[in-house]
C-alpha positions, 0 to 999 in steps of 0.5 A: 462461432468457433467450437471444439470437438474435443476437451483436448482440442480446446486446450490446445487452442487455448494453449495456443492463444495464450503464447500468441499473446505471450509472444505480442506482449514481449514484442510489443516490450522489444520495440518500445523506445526508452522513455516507454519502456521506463514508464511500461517498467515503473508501472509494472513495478508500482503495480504488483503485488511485491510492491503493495506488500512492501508498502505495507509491512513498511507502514507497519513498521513506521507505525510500531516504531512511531508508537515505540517513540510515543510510548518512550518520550525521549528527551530532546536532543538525547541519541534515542531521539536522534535515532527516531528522527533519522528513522522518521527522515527515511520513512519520509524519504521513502513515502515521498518517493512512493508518492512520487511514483504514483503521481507518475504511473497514475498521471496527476489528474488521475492522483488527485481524483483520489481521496486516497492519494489525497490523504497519502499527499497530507499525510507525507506534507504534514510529515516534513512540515513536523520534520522541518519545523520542529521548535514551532508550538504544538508540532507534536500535534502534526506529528500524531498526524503521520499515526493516519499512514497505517490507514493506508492500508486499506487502500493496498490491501483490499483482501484484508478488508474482505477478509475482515468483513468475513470475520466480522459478520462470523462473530455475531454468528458464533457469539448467537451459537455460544450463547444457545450451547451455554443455556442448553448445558 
């Protein structure tokens, strides 16, 4: 068992096994070859949290702006709709790229073990199908479907959801408190 004598010798070694391991990490990056190092770099990128965070403010935007078309209605064929339409093409093309990635960092096997991948996959097939085959009866139906892309993220951001569930067991709380302050006043 290895003890230190003193708090400063602890930091040292801790210093010290933090740069060997530092130092294996960037080694073991300098040898990869370049299929390696492409697959080690797009799962760092898929990985972090710049990509999560990326992912959902797009999905926010793709859901105000799906609810801006919704609310406007415009007509077939006017410039507003070929706007919306234009919007919907890069959204579908950067969700399907998204897709794409995570079936490659994750391997397929593992992506469809996921229920949340599965619903990703739906919600980008229902996408293009709504997207390809606009004249057929009722697409407006599977273009409602894409609305569902906002609950992904639950999936990326699990601080979200705990914070939600802190607030949401608060209010009770707080409401009980109100209410005993306004009887005693």
């Amino acid at each position: 068992m290895l003890r230190a004598q003193t708090p400063e010798d602890a930091q040292v070694f801790h210093r010290v096994l933090c740069d060997t391991w530092e130092n294996a990490k960037a080694e073991r990056e300098r040898n990869l070859t370049r299929k390696e190092f492409m697959d080690h770099s797009l799962r760092k990128i898929y990985k972090s949290s710049k990509m999560h965070y990326a992912v959902f403010v797009l999905i926010i935007v793709n859901f105000l702006l799906n609810c801006l078309n919704f609310e406007l209605l415009p007509e077939p064929g006017s410039l507003t709709q070929e706007v919306f339409d234009w919007i919907d093409l890069v959204f579908n093309c950067i969700f399907t790229a998204e897709l794409a990635l995570s079936v490659y960092v994750c391997g397929l096997a593992i992506f469809l073990h996921s229920g949340f991948n599965l619903m990703d996959l739906s919600i980008v097939t229902v996408s293009w199908i709504s997207m390809t085959l606009p004249d057929v009866k009722n697409v407006s139906v599977l273009r409602m479907f894409r609305v569902a892309r906002i609950v992904r993220i639950a999936r990326r951001m699990t601080s979200l959801i705990t914070l939600a569930r802190s607030v949401a067991g608060a209010v009770f709380p707080i409401l009980n408190t109100f209410l005993v302050i306004l009887m005693i006043s």
